[in-house]
N, C-alpha and C positions, 0 to 999 in steps of 0.2 A: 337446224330446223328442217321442219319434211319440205320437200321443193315443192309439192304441190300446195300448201299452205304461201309460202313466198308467190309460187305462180299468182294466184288466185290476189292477194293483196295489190291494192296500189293506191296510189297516193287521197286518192278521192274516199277511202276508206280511212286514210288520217285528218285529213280534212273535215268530213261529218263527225269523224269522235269528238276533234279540237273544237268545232264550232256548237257541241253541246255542253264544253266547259266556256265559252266565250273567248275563247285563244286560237290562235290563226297558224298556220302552218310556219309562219319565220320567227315564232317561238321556241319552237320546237326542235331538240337534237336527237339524235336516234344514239340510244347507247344498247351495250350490246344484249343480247336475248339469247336465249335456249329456245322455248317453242315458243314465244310472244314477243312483239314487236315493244319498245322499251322505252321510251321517249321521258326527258327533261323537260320545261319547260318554268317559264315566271312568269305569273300573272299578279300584280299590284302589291311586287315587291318581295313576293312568297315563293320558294320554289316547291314544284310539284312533280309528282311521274306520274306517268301514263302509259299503261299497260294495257295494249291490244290482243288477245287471244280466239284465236280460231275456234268454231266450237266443235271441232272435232278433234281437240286436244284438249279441252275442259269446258264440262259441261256449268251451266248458272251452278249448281248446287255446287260444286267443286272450288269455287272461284268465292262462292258466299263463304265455303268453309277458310277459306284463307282470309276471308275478312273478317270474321269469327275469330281468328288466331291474331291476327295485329291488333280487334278492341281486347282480346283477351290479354294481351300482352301489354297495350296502354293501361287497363285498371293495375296491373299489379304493380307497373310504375305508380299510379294513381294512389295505390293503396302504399308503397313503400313511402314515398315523398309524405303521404298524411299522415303517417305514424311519427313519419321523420322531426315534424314541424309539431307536432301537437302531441305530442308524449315525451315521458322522462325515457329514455334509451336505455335509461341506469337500471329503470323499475318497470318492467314491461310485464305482462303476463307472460306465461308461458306458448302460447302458441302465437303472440305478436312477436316476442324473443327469438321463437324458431325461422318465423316467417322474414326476421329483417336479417338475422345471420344467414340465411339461405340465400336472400336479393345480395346483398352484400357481395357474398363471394361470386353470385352469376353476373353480379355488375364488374366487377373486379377483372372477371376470367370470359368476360364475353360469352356467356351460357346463354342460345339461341332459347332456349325451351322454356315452356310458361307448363308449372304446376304448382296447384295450390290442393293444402289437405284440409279442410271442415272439419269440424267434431262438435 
């Protein structure tokens, strides 16, 4: 992490983040980071992260796009699990067919990446 990022942090800086999710700093563990501070944490039984980032290392729009990328990545879980539950597997159309043999193998083999093709 850049030293002057670390310099500039402290603790009153985890403190106002946690107390805008209702959680208090002796919740909270620090795991480890690249350029953002990394924090665990349980609130009412649920575990969560929290990810602090300097904005001279990512700008809102940058930081939107990565949260753009994990709902993008929850529907296609969203959209495999409803094919899953509510169609025959056996008799799928052909682009639902393509779609759940392609989840399949990136659930199988850990494939980070979310792409889906329309027609």
């Amino acid at each position: 992490m850049d030293k002057r990022i670390r310099e500039v942090y402290s603790d009153a800086v985890l403190t106002e983040a946690l107390a805008r999710y209702g959680v208090t700093t002796d919740s909270a563990h620090l795991l480890d980071g690249f350029e953002s501070f990394i924090y665990e944490y349980e609130k009412d039984g649920q575990g969560y992260v929290l990810r602090i980032t300097h904005s001279s290392r990512r700008t809102a729009d940058l930081i939107g796009g990565e949260v753009d990328w994990i709902n993008m990545k929850l529907r296609e879980i969203d959209l495999y699990i409803a094919i899953h539950r509510s169609f025959d597997l056996d008799d799928l159309d052909p682009w639902c067919a393509s779609f759940m043999r392609d989840r399949k193998y990136k659930i199988e083999h850990d494939v980070p990446y979310v792409d889906m093709s329309f027609g």
